[in-house]
C-alpha positions in Angstrom: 38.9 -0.7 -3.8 37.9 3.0 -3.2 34.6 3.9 -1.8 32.8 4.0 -5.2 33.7 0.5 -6.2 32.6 -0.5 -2.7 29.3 0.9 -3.2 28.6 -1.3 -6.3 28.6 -4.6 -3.8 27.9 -3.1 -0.1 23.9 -1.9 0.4 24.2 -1.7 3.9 21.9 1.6 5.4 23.5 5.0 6.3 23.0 6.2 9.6 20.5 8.6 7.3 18.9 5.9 5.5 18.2 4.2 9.4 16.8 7.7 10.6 14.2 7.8 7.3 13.1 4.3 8.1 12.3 5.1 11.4 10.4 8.0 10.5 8.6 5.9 8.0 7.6 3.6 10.3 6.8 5.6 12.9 4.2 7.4 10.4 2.8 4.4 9.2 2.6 3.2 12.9 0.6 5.7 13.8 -1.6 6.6 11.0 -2.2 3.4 8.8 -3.5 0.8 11.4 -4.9 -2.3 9.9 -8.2 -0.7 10.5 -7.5 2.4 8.5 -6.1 -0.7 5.3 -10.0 -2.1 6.0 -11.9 1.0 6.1 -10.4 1.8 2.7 -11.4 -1.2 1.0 -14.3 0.4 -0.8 -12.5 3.2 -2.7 -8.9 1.7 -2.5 -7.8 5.1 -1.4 -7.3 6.8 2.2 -7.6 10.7 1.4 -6.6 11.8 4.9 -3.4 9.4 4.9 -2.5 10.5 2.0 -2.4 14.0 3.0 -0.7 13.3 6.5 2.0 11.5 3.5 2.5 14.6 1.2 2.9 17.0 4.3 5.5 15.1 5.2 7.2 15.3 2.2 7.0 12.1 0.5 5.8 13.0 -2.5 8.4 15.7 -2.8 11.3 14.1 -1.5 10.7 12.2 -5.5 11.9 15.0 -7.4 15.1 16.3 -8.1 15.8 19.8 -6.8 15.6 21.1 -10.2 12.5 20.9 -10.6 11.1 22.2 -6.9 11.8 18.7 -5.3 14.4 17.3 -2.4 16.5 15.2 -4.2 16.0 11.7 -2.7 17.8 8.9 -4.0 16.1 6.1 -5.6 17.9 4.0 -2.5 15.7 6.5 -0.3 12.5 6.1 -2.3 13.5 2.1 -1.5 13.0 2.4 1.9 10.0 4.6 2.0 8.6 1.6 -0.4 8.9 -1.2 2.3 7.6 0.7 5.0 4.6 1.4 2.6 4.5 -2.4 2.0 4.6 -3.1 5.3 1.7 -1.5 6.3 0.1 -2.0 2.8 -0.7 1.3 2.9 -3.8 2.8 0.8 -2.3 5.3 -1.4 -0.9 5.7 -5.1 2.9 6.8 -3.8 4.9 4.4 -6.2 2.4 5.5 -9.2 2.7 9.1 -8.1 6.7 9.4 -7.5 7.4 7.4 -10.8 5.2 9.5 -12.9 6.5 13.0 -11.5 10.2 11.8 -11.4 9.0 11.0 -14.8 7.3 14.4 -15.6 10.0 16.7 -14.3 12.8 14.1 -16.5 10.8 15.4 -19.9 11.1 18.7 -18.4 7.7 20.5 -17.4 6.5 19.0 -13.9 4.1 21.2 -12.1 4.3 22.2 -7.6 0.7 20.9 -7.3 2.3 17.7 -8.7 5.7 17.9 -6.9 3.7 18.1 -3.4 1.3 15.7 -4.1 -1.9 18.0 -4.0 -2.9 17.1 -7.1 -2.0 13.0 -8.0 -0.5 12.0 -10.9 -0.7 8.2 -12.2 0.8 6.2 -14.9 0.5 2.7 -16.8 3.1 0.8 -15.7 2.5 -2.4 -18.1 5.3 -3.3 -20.8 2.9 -3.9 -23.4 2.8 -1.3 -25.3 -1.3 -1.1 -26.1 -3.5 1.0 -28.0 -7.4 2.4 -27.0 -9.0 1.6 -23.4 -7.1 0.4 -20.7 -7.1 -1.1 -16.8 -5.0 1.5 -14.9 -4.6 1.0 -11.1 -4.4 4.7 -10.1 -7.3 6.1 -12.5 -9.8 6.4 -10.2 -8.2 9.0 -7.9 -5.4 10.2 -10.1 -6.1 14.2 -11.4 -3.9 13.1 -14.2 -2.2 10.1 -15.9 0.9 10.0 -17.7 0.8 6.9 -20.6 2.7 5.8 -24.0 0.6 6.5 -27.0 2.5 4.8 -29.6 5.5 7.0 -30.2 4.5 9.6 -27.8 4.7 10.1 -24.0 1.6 12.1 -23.4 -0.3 14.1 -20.1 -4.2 13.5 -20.0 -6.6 15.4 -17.6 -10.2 13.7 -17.6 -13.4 16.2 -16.0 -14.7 13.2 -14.5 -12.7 10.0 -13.5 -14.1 6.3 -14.6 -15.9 4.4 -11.8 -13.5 2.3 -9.6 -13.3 -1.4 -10.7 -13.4 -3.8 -8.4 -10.0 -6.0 -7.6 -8.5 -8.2 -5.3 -5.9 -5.6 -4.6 -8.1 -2.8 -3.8 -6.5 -0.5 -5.8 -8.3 2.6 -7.2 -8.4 1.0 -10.2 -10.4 2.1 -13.4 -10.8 1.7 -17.3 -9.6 4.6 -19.4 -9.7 5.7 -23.0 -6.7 8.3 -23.7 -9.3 9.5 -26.7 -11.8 10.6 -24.3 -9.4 12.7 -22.4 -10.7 16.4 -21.8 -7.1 17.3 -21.7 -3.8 15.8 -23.9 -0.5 17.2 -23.9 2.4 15.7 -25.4 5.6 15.6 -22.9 7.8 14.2 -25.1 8.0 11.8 -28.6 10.5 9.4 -29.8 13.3 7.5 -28.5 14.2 9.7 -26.2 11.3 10.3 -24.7 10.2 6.6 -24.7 13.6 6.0 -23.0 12.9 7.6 -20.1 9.1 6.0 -19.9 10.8 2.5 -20.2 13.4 3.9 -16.7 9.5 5.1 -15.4 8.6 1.8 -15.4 11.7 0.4 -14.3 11.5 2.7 -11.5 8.1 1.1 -10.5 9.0 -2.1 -10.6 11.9 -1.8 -8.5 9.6 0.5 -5.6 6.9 -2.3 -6.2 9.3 -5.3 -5.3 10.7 -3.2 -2.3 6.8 -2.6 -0.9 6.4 -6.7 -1.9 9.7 -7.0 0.8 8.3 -4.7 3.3 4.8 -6.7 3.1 6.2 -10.0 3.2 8.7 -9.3 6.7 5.1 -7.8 8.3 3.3 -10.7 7.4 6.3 -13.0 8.6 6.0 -10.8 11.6 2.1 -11.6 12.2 2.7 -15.4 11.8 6.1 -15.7 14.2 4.1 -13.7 16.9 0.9 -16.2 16.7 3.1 -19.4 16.4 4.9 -18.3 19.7 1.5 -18.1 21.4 -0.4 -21.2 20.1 0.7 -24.4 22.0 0.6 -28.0 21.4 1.4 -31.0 23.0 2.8 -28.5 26.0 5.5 -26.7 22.5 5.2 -23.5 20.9 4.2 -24.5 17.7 6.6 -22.0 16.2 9.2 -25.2 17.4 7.9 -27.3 15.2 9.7 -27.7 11.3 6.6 -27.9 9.8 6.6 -24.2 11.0 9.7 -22.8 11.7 11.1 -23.9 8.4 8.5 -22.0 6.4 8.9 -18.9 8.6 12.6 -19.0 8.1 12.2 -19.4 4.1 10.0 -16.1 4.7 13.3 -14.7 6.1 15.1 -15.3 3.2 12.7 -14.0 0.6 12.4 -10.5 2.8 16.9 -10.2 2.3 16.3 -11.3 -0.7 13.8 -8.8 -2.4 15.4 -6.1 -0.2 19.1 -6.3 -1.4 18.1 -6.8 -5.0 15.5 -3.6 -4.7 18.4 -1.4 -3.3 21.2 -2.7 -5.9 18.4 -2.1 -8.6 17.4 0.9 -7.2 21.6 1.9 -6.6 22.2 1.1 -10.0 19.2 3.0 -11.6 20.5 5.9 -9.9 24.6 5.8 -10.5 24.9 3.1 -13.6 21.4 3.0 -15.3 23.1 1.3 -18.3 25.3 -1.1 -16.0 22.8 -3.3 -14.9 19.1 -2.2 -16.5 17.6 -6.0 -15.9 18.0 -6.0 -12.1 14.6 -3.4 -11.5 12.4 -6.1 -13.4 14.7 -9.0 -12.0 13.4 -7.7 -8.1 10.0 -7.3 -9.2 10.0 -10.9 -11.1 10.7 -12.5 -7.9 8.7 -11.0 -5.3 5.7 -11.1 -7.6 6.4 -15.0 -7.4 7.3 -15.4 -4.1 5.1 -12.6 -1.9 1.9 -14.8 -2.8 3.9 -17.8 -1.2 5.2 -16.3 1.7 1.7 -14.5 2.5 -0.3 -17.7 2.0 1.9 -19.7 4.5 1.2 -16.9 7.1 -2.3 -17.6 6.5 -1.8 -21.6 6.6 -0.1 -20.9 10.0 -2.9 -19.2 11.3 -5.2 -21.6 10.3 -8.9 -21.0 10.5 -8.0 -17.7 11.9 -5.9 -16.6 9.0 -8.7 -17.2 6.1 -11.0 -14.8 8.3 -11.8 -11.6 6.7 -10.6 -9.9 9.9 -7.6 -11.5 10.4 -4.3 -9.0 9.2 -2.9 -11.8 7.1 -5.6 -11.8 4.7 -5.7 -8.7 4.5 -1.6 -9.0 3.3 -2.4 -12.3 1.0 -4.8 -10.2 -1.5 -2.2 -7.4 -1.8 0.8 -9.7 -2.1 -1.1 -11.8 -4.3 -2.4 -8.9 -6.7 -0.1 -5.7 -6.6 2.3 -7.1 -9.5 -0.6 -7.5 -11.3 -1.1 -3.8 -11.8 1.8 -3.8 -13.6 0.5 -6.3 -16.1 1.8 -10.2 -16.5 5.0 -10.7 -14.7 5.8 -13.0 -17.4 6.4 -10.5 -19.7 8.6 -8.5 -16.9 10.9 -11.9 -17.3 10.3 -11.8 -21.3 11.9 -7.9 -20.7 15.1 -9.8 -19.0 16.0 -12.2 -21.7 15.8 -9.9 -24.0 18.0 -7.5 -22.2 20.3 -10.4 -21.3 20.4 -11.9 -25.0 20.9 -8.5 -26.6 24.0 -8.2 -24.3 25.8 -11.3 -24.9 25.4 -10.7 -28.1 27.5 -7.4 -28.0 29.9 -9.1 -25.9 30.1 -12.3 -28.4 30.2 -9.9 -31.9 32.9 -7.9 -29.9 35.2 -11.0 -28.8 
């Protein structure tokens, strides 16, 4: 089996890939404290972190070199994802990287995009819809990239919609593409609707690696509170009633994680290969992030279901992120359908 081959089955981490994890971490360490998540809460948006981000090349490390970018692998973008997650971070990075990667595919991106000094959003919903719409970046995004019908189209808005309220405290607001002050067309047709559908793919697969990265820190929160709560003279972390759950969290983190990076491995190498595994990761840490979060809770108690307590802070997110992207139902409808339309090539071609 030559190296190629190898990488189809092996997503174990480079010493590079450990070295950007690190630096990830480190960053969010240091900058995104659950205080920084709480003070947020309002607007859904930290300006300054997002800032501190973009210098470091986050948003830019999303674009190919051809179009003024670094290049990063979709495997890199991964990583960057989970540490996001873990720290549920309050910026639009997943919107913003999918909708320049986007941008510079249909061949016009701009640097104030490419560095992340001007954000750029997207509707990242399957159903295709028509007139106003729920977006979860349009309260702070300069500009939003969305399907209109048959078109992939660029809107610029004087004045962004008032943030909605959401249990993800996301910048979310309503907006009408026909009251856009700005519309350009970036592209029309199959082609151009192509690479929206890989857009959205692209989120989905970023989305379930921050779902990953949120679920090991909440895992985290509750293993370090059961080893200091005591009863009956044990560590209530010894108990199966505890342990078991925390160890089913363990296995939902490898889960999510090796099926982002083969997603993310095959969007980049073999995009026609495998094109269900993106909404496949995303299906099943939209399902199972909301589990895993409220057991942390649950194991905290009284404690957890505060409104300072970390872990609720990580339920509402785990709970609500896939939601910007719509039902994750019909992210499962978008499997089958992949699924049924190849078996029946392989079947007609037997």
């Amino acid at each position: 089996m030559d190296r190629y081959e190898l990488r189809r089955l092996d997503y174990s981490l480079t010493e590079d890939h450990r070295d950007l994890v690190t630096a990830y971490r480190q960053f969010f360490d240091a900058h995104c404290g659950i205080e920084t998540v709480w003070a947020a809460e309002e607007s859904g948006f930290d300006k300054a972190l997002w800032e501190r981000l973009c210098a470091m090349g986050a948003a830019s490390m999303a674009v190919p070199e051809s179009a003024g970018g670094d290049g990063a692998t979709l495997v890199d973008l991964a990583l960057v994802a989970e540490e996001l997650g873990r720290a549920v971070a309050p910026v639009p990075w997943i919107d913003h990287v999918c909708a320049t990667r986007l941008w510079a595919r249909l061949g016009g991106v701009d640097a104030e995009a490419v560095d992340g000094s001007r954000i750029v959003g997207l509707d990242p919903r399957l159903e295709v819809t028509a007139g106003r719409r729920l977006i979860g970046t349009a309260a702070v995004a300069d500009r939003l990239i969305l399907r209109d019908g048959d078109d992939v189209v660029l809107l610029e808005f004087d004045t962004v919609g008032p943030r909605v309220d959401n249990l993800g405290r996301l910048p979310m607001a309503w907006v009408d593409p026909a009251e856009a002050n700005r519309r350009s067309v970036l592209g029309s047709g199959p082609a151009a609707i192509a690479e929206y559908q890989r857009a959205l793919d692209e989120w989905r697969m970023l989305t379930a690696a921050a779902l990953a990265g949120l679920v090991e820190q909440t895992m985290t929160i509750a293993a370090e509170f059961a080893k200091s709560r005591y009863t009956l003279g044990v560590p209530i972390g010894t108990l199966q009633a505890i342990s078991h759950p925390l160890a089913n969290m363990a296995i939902v983190v490898q889960g999510g994680r090796n099926l982002a990076r083969r997603a993310a491995w095959f969007l980049d190498n073999e995009p026609q290969a495998r094109p269900e595994l993106a909404a496949c990761a995303f299906v099943f840490m939209a399902e199972e992030a909301g589990k895993a979060a409220t057991m942390a809770v649950h194991i905290q108690g009284g404690l957890g279901v505060s409104t300072e307590a970390a872990a609720t802070a990580y339920l509402v997110r785990a709970r609500a992120w896939p939601l910007a992207g719509g039902d994750p139902a019909a992210s499962a409808r978008h499997i089958a359908g992949i699924i049924a339309t190849r078996e029946t090539e392989l079947a007609e071609g037997a």
